[in-house]
N, C-alpha and C positions, 0 to 999 in steps of 0.2 A: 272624142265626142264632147263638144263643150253641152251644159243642162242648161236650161233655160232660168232655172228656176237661181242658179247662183248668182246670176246678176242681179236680178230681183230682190232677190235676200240680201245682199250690200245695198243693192239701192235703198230699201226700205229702214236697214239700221243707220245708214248716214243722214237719210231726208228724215229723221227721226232727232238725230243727234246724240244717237248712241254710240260707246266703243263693244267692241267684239267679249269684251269682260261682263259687261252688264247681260247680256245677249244671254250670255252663257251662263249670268248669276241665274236667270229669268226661266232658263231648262234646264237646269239643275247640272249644270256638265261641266266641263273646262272650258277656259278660253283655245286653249288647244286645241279642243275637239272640235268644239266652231269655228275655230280657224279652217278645220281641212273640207266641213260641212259647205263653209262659205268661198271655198278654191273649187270644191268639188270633188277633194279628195277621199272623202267619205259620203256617203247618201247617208241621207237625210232622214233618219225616224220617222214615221208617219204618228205619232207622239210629239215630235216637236213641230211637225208641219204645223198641228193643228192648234199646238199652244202658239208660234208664231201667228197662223191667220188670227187667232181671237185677239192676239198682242197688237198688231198693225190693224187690225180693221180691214181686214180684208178677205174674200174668197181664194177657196185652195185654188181653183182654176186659176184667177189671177197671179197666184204667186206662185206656180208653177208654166207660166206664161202660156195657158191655151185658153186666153181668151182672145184670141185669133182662130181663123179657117185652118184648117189644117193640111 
């Protein structure tokens, strides 16, 4: 099952102009860990969701892509 919310999360650190390192300095973790966060291979903290939404300017529905009909 691919997350909606991984594309998102790539999308938003590139149209940013960040690497996966900064990302990572920004939630205190590895670049590691937000590599598997940003594959999918780990979920996602509900602690970094919300330090990402406040980083990007953006709502957690947005960046968990339901803001769309379901």
């Amino acid at each position: 099952m691919t997350l909606r919310y991984v594309k998102i999360m790539r999308d938003l650190r590139e149209d940013h102009d960040k690497t996966q390192q900064q990302i990572a300095d920004i939630l205190g973790t590895s670049q590691t860990m937000y590599a598997r966060y940003e594959r999918g291979a780990n979920e996602l903290p509900i602690h970094h969701l919300i330090t990402l939404c406040r980083y990007y300017g953006v709502t957690a529905d947005y960046f968990l892509g339901m803001n769309e009909k379901l």
